[in-house]
ZADOVEX-522002 format. One record per residue (C-alpha): residue number from 0; residue in three letters; x, y, z. Coordinates in nm, 4 decimals, padded with zeros to 6 digits. Layout:
ZADOVEX-522002
<num->NUM; residuo->ALA; u->X; v->Y; w->Z>
...
//
This chain:
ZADOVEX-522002
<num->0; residuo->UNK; u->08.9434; v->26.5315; w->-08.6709>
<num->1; residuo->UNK; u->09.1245; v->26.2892; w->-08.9541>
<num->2; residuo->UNK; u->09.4059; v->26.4595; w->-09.1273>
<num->3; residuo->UNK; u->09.4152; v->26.2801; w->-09.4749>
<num->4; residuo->UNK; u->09.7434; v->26.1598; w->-09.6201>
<num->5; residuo->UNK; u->09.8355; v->26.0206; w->-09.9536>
<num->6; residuo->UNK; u->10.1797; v->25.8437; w->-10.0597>
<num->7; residuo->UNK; u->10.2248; v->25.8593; w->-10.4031>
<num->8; residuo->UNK; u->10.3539; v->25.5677; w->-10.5759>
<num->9; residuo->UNK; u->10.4710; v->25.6933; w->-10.8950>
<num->10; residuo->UNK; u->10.7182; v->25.4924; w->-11.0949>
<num->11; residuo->UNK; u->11.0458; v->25.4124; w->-10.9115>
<num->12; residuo->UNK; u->10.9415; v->25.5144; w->-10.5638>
<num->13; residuo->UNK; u->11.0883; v->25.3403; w->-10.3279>
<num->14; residuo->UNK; u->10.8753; v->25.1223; w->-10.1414>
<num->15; residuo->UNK; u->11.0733; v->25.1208; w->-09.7881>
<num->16; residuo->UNK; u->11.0021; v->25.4638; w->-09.7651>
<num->17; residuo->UNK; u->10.6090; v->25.4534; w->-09.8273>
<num->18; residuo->UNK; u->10.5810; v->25.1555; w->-09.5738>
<num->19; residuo->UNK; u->10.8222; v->25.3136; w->-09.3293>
<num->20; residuo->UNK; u->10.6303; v->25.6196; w->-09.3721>
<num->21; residuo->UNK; u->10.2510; v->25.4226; w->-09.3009>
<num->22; residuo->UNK; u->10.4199; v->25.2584; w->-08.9733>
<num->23; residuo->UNK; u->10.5485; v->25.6447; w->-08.8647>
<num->24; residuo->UNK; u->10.2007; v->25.7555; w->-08.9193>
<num->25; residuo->UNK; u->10.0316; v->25.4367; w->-08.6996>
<num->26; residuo->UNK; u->10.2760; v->25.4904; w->-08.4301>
<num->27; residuo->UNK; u->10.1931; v->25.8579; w->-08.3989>
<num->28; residuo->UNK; u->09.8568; v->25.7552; w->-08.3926>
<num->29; residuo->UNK; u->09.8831; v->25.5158; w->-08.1280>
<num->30; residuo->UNK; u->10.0744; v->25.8346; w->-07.9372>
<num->31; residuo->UNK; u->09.8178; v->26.0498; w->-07.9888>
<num->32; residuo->UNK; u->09.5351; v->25.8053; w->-07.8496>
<num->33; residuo->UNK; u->09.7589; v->25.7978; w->-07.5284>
<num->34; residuo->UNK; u->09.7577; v->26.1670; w->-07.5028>
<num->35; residuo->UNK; u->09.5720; v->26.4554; w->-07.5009>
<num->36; residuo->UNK; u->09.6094; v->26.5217; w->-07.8909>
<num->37; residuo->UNK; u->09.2731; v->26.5128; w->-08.0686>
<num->38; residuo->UNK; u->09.3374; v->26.3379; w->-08.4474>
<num->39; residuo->UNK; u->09.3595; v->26.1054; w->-08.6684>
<num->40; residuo->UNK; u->09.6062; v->26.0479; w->-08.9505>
<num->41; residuo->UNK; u->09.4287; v->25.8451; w->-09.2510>
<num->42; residuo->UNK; u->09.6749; v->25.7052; w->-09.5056>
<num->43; residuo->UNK; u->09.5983; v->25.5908; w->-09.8643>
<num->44; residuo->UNK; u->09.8553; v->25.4749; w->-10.1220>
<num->45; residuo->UNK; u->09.8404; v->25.5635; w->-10.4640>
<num->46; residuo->UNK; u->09.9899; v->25.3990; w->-10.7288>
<num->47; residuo->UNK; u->10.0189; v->25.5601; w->-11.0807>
<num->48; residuo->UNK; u->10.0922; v->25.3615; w->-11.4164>
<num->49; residuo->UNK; u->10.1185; v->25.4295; w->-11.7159>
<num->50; residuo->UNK; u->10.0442; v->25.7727; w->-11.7746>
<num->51; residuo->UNK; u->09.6656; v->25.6541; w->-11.5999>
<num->52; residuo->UNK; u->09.5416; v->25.8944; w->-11.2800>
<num->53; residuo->UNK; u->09.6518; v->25.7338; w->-10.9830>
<num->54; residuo->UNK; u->09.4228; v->25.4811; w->-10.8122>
<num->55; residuo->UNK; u->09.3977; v->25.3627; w->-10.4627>
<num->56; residuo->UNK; u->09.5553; v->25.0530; w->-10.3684>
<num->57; residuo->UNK; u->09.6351; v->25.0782; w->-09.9746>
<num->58; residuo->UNK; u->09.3572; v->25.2548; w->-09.7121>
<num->59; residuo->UNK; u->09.4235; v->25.2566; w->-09.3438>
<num->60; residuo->UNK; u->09.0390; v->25.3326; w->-09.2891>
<num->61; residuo->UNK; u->08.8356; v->25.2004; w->-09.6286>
<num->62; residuo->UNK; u->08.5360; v->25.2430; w->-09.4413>
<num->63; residuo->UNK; u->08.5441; v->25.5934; w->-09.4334>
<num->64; residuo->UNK; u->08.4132; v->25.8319; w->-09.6567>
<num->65; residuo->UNK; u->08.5806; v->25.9420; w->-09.9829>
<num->66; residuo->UNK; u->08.8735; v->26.1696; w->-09.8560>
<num->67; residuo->UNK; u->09.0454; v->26.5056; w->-09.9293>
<num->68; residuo->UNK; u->09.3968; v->26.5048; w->-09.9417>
<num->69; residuo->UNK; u->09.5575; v->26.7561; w->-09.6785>
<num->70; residuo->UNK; u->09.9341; v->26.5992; w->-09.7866>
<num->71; residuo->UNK; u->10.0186; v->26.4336; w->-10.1136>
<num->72; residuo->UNK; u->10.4239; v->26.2896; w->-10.0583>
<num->73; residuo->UNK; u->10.6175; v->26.2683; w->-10.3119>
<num->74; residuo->UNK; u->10.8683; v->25.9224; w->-10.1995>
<num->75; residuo->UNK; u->11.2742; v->25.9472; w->-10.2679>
<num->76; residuo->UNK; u->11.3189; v->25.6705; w->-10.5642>
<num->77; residuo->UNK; u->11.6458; v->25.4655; w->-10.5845>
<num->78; residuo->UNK; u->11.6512; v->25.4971; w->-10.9701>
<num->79; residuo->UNK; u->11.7430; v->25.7861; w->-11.1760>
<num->80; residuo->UNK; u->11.5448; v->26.1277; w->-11.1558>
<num->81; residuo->UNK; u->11.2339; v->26.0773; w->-11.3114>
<num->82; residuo->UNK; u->11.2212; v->26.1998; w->-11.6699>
<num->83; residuo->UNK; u->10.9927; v->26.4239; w->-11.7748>
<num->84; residuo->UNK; u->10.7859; v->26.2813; w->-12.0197>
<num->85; residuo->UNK; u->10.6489; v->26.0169; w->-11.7592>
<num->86; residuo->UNK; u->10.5773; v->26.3313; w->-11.4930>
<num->87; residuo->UNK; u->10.3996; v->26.4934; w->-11.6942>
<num->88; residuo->UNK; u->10.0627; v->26.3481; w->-11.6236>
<num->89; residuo->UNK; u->10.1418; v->26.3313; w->-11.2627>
<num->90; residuo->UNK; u->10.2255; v->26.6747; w->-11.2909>
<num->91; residuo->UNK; u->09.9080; v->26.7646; w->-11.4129>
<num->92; residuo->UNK; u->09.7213; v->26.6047; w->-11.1605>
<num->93; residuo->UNK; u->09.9142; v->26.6901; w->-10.8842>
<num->94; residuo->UNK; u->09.8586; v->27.0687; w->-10.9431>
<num->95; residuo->UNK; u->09.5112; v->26.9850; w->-10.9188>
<num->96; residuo->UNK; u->09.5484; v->26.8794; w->-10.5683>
<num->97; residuo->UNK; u->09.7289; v->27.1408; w->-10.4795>
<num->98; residuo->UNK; u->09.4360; v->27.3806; w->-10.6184>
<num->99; residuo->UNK; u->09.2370; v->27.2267; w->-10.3959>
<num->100; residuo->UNK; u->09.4370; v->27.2954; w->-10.1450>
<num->101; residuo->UNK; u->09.6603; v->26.9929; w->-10.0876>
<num->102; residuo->UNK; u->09.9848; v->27.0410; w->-09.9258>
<num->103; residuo->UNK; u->10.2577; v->26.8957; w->-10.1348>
<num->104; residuo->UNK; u->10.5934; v->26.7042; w->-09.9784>
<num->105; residuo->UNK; u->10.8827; v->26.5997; w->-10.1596>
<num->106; residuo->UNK; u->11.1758; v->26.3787; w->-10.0029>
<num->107; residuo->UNK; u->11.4726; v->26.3258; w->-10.2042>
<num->108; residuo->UNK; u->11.4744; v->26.2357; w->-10.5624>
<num->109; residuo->UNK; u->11.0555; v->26.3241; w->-10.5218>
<num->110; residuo->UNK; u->11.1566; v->26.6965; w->-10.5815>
<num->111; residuo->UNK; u->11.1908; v->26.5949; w->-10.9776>
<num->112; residuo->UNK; u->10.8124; v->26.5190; w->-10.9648>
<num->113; residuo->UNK; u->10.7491; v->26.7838; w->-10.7683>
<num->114; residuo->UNK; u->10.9489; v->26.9845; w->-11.0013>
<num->115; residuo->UNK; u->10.7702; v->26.9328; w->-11.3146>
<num->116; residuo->UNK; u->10.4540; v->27.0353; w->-11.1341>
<num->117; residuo->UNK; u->10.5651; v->27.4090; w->-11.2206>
<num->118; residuo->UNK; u->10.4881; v->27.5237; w->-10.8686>
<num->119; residuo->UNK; u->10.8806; v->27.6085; w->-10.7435>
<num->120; residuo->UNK; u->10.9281; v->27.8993; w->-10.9887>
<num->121; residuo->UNK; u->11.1018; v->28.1184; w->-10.7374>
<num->122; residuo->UNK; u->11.1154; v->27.9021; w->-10.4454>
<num->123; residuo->UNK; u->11.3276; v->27.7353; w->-10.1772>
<num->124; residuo->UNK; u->11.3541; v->27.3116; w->-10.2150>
<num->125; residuo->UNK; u->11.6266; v->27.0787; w->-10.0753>
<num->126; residuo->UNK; u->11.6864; v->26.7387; w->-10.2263>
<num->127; residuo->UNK; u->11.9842; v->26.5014; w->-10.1825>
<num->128; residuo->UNK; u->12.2881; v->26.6993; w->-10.2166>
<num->129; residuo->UNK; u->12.4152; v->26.4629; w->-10.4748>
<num->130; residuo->UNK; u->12.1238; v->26.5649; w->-10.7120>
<num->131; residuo->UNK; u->12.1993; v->26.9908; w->-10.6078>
<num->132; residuo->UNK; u->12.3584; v->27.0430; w->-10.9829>
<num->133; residuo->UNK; u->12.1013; v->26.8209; w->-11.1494>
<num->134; residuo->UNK; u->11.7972; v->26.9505; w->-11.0102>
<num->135; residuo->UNK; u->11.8961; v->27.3067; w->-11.0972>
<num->136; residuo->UNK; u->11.9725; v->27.2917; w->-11.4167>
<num->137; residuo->UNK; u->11.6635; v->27.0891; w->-11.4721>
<num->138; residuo->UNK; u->11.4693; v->27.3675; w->-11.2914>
<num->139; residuo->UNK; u->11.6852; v->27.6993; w->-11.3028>
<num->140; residuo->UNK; u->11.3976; v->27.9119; w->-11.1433>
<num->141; residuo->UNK; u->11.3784; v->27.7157; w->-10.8806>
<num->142; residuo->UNK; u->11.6733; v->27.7987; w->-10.5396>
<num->143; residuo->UNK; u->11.8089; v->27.4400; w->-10.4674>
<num->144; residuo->UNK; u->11.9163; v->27.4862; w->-10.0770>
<num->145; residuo->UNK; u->12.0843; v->27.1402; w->-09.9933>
<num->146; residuo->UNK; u->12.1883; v->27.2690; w->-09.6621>
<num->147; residuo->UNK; u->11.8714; v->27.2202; w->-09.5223>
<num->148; residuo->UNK; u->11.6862; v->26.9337; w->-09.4246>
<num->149; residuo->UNK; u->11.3565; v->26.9645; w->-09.4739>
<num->150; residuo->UNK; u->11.2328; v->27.3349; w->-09.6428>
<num->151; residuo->UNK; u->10.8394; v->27.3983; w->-09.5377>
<num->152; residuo->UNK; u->10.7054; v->27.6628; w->-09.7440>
<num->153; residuo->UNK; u->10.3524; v->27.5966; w->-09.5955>
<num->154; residuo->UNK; u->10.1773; v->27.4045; w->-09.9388>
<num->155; residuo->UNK; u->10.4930; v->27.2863; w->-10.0127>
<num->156; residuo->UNK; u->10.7450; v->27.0925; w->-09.8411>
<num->157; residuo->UNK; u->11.0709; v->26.9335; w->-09.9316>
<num->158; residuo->UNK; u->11.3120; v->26.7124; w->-09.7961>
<num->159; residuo->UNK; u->11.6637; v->26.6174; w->-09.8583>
<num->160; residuo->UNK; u->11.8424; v->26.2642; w->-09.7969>
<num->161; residuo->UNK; u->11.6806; v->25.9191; w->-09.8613>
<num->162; residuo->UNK; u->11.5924; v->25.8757; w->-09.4961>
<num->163; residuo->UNK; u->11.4911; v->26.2140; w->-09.4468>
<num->164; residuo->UNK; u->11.1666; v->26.0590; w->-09.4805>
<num->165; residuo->UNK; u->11.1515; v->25.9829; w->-09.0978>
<num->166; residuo->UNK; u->11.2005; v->26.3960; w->-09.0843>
<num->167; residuo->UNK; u->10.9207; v->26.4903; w->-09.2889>
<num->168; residuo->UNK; u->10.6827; v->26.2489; w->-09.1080>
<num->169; residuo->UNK; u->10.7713; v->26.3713; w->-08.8280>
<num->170; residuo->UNK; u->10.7084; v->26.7292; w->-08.8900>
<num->171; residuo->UNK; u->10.3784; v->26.6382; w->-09.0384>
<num->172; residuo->UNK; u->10.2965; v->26.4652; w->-08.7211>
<num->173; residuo->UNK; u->10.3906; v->26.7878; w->-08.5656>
<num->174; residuo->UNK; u->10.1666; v->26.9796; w->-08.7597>
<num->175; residuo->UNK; u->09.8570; v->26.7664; w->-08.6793>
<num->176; residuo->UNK; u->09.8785; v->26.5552; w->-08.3899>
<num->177; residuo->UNK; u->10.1032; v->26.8525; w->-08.1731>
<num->178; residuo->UNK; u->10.4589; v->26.8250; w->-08.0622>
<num->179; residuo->UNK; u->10.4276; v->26.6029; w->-07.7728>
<num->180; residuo->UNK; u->10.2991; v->26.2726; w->-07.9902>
<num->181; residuo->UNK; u->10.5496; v->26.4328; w->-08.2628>
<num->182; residuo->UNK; u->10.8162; v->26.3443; w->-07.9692>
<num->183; residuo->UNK; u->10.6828; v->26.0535; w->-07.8392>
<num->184; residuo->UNK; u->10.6437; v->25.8636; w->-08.1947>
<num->185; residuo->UNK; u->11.0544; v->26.0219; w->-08.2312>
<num->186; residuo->UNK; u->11.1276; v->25.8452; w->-07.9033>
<num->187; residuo->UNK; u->10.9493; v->25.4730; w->-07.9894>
<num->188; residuo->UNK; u->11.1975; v->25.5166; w->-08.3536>
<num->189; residuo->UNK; u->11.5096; v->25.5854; w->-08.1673>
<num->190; residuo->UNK; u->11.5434; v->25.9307; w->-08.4266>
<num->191; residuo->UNK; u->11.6130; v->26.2479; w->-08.3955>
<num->192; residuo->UNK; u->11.3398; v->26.4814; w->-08.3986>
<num->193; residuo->UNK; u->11.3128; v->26.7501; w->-08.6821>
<num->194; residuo->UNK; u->11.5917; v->26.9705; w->-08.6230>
<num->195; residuo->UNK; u->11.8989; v->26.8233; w->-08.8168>
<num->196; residuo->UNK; u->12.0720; v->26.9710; w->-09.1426>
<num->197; residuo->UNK; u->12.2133; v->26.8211; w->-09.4561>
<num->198; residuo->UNK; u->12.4921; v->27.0166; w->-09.4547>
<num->199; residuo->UNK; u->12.5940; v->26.7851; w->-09.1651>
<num->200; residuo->UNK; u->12.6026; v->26.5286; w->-09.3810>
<num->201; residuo->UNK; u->12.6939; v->26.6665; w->-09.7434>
<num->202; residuo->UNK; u->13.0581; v->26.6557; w->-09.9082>
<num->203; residuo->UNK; u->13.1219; v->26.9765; w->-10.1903>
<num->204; residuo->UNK; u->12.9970; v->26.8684; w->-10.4746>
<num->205; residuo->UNK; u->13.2077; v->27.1191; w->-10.7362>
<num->206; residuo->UNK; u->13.0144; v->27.2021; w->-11.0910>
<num->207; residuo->UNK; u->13.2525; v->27.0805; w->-11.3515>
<num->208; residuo->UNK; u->13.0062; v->27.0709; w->-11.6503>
<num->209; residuo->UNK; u->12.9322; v->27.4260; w->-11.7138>
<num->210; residuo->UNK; u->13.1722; v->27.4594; w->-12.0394>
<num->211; residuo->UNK; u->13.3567; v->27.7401; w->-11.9422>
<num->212; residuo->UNK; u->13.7231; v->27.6088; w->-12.0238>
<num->213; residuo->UNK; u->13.9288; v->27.9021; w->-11.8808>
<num->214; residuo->UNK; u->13.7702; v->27.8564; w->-11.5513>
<num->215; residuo->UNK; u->13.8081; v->27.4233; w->-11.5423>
<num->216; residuo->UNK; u->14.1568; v->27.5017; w->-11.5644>
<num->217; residuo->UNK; u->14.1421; v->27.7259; w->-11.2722>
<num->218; residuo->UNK; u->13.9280; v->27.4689; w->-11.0846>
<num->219; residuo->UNK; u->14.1138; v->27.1607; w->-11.1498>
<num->220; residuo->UNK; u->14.4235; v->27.3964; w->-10.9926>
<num->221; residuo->UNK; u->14.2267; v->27.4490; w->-10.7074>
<num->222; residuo->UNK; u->14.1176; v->27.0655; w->-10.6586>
<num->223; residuo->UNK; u->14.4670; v->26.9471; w->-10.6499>
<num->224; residuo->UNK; u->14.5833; v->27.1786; w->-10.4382>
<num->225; residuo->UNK; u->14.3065; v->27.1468; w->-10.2118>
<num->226; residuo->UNK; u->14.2366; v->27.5113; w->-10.2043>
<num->227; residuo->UNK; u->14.5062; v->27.6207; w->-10.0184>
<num->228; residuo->UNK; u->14.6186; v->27.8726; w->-10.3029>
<num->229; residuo->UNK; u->14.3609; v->28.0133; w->-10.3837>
<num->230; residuo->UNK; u->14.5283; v->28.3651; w->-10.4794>
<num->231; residuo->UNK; u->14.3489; v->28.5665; w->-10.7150>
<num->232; residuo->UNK; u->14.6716; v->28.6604; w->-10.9405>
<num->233; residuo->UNK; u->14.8103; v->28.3095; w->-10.9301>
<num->234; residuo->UNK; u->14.4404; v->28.1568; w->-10.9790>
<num->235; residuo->UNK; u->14.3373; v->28.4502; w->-11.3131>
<num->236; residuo->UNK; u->14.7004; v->28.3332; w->-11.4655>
<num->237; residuo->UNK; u->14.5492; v->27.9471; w->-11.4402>
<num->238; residuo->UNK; u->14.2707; v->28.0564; w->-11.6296>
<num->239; residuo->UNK; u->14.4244; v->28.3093; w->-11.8488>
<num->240; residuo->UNK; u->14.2391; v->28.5977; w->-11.7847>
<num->241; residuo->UNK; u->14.2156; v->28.9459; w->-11.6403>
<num->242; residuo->UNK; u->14.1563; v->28.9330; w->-11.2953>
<num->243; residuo->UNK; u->13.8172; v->29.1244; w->-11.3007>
<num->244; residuo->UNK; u->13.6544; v->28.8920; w->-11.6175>
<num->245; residuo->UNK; u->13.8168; v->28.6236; w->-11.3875>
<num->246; residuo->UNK; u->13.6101; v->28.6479; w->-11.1054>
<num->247; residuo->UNK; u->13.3172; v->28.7432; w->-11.3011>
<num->248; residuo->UNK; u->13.3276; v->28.4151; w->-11.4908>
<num->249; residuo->UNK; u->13.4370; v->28.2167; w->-11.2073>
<num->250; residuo->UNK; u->13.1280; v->28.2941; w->-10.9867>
<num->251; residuo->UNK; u->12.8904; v->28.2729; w->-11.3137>
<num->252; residuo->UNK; u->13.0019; v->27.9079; w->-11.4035>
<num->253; residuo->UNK; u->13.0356; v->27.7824; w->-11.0359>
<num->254; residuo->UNK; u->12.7783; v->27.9549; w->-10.8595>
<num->255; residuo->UNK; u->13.0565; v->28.0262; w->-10.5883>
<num->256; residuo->UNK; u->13.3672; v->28.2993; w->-10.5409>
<num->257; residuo->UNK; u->13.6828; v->28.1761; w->-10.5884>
<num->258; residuo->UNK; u->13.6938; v->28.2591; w->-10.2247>
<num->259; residuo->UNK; u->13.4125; v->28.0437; w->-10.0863>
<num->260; residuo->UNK; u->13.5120; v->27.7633; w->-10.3519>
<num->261; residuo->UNK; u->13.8555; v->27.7411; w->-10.2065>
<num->262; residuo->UNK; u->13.7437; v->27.7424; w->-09.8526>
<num->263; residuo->UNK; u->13.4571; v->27.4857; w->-09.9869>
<num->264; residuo->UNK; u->13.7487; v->27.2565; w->-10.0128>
<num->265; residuo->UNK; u->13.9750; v->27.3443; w->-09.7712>
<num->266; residuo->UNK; u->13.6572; v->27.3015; w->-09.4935>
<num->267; residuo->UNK; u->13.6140; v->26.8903; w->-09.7447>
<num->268; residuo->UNK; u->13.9799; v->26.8174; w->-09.6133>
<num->269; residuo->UNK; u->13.9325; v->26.9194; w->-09.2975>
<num->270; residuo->UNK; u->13.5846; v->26.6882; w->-09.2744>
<num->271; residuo->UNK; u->13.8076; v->26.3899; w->-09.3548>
<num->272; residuo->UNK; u->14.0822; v->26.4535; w->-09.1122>
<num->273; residuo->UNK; u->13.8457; v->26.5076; w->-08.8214>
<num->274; residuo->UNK; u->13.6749; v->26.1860; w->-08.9191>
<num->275; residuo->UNK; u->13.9088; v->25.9341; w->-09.0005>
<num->276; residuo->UNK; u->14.2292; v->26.1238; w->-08.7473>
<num->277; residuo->UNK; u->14.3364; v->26.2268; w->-08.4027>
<num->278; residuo->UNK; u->14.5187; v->26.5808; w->-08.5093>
<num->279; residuo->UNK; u->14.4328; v->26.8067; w->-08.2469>
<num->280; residuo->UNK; u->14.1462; v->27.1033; w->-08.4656>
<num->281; residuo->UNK; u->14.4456; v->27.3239; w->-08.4308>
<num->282; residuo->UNK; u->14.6980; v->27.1242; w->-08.6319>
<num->283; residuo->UNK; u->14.4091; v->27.0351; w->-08.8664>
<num->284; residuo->UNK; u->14.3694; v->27.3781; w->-08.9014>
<num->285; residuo->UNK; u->14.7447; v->27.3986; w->-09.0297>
<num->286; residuo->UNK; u->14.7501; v->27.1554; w->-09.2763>
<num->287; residuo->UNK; u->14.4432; v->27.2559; w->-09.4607>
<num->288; residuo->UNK; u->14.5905; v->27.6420; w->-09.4533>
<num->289; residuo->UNK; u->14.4655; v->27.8265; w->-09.1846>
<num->290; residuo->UNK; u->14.7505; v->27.9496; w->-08.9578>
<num->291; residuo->UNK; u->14.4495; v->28.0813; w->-08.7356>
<num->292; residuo->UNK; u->14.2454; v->27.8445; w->-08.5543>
<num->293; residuo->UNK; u->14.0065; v->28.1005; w->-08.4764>
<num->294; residuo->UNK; u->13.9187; v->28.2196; w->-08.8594>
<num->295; residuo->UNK; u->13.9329; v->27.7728; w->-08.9694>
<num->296; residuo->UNK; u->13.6619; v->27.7175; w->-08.6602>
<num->297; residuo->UNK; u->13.4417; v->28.0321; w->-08.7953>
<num->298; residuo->UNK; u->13.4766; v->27.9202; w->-09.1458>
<num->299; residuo->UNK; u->13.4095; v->27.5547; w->-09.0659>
<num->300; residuo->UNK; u->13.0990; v->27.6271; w->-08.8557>
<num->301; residuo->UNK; u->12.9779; v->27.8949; w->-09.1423>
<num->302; residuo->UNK; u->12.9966; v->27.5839; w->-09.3999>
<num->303; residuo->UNK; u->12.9165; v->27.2671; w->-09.2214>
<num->304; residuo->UNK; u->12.6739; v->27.3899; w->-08.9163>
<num->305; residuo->UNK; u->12.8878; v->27.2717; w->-08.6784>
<num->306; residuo->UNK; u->13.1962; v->27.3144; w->-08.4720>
<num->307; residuo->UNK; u->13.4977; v->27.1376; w->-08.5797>
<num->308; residuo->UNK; u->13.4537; v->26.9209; w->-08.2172>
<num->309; residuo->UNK; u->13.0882; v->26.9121; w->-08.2586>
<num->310; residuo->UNK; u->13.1585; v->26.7622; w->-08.6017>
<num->311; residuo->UNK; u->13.4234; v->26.5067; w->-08.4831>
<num->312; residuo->UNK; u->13.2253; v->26.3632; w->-08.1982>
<num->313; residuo->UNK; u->12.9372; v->26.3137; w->-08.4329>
<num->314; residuo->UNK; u->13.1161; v->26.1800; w->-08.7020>
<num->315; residuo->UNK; u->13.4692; v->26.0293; w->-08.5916>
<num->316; residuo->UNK; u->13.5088; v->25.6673; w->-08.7060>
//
């Protein structure tokens, strides 16, 4: 059976990712053919200008009939988000695919497009963890979840980091071909199989823009201190308020406790000691103002997915 995938080219895509992508897709293929998996994978580009419904301008089979789409992706873009005004007629005819039943995948900055589509009202997406703020206000009924790599809602999927195009290719090879030429085409990359998380990866990102004066004050305390008072007396004086309205306004313009924002940054600190230092975890532990190991490594782990040691023998430079 041919599964039948389209790459959308829509204005600022970027092009390393829809030819990586094609190669992933011949590769698992060719992996497939040596196995026992019975498929095909059938790629088209699509390139959209202009406001025009996108046309075809890459076929791995042009012999074969007319096809359905089974996945429409959505390529990460090294320019800005795009803007809504040019997704709109993308947007259009993208939920037409997916009333047809078309499976739609994002990967990175893609999740605008997909955005726009109206189709995340009330559900899960990951993006780059640099666009988490931006996305969200841009879409407030949609749950941005940058922790994750890759989010599969079934007829939707999303992915986060520029590369985490290898990731979604490979759980669509997954879902078609089977796991063992979803391992094999992993294995002839040199990548890890789907698996990984952003949060791995990700550095806090704090939300500074959200007008709320009183609580910046409190913030930019917190920052330069590096969370290690994080008090809720000494933090509601920063701000100037009651200590109740304090926490109430705190968590509505952050999105965070005071509690998890301080630990947020205590957990950033102790990310850059592990990676560029030799401190034993225990004296790391110290200095970023634990005086228990044990509560730091169960914090750490809650935040970042990993162990403080897991983290430093990934990451250590």
């Amino acid at each position: 059976m041919t599964e039948q995938i389209g790459i959308l080219l829509y204005p600022g895509a970027q092009v390393s990712a829809v030819l990586g992508l094609t190669d992933l897709f011949h590769l698992a293929c060719r992996s497939a053919a040596h196995g026992d998996a019975a498929g095909h994978l059938r790629v088209r580009h699509l390139r959209a200008d202009a406001g025009a419904a996108p046309e075809t301008v890459f076929d791995s089979d042009p012999q074969a009939e007319e096809p359905r789409y089974d996945v429409m992706i959505l390529p990460p873009s090294l320019e800005p988000p795009i803007s809504p005004e040019a997704a709109a007629p993308l947007a259009r005819w993208l939920r037409e695919r997916h009333a047809d039943g078309t499976v739609l995948a994002s990967v990175c900055g893609g999740a605008f497009l997909l955005g726009e589509t109206g189709l995340l009202a009330g559900r899960a997406v990951t993006t780059h963890w640099t666009y988490v703020l931006a996305l969200q206000d841009r879409f407030p009924k949609v749950r941005v979840d940058t922790d994750r790599l890759i989010i599969d809602g079934g007829d939707i999927v999303s992915a986060g980091g520029l590369m985490s195009w290898t990731d979604l290719g490979l759980k669509l090879v997954d879902r078609f071909l089977g796991p063992v030429a979803m391992a094999a085409t992993a294995r002839m990359l040199l990548v890890d199989p789907p698996g990984r998380e952003q949060r791995y990866y990700s550095g806090f990102v704090p939300r500074l823009n959200h007008g709320d004066a009183a609580i910046l004050k409190a913030q930019h305390f917190l920052q330069a201190g590096e969370g290690k008072e994080a008090r809720l007396s000494v933090l509601a004086a920063q701000a100037g308020l009651e200590a109740r309205t304090f926490l109430r306004r705190f968590q509505k313009a952050t999105g965070l406790t005071a509690t998890d924002y301080a630990q947020r940054l205590r957990v950033a600190k102790a990310q850059e000691l592990l990676q560029f230092g030799q401190q034993p975890v225990e004296r790391i532990a110290w200095q970023v103002g634990y005086s228990d190991p044990g509560a730091f490594r169960k914090v750490f782990l809650r935040i970042v997915g990993l162990t403080p040691g897991e983290y430093r023998q990934r990451f250590h430079a």
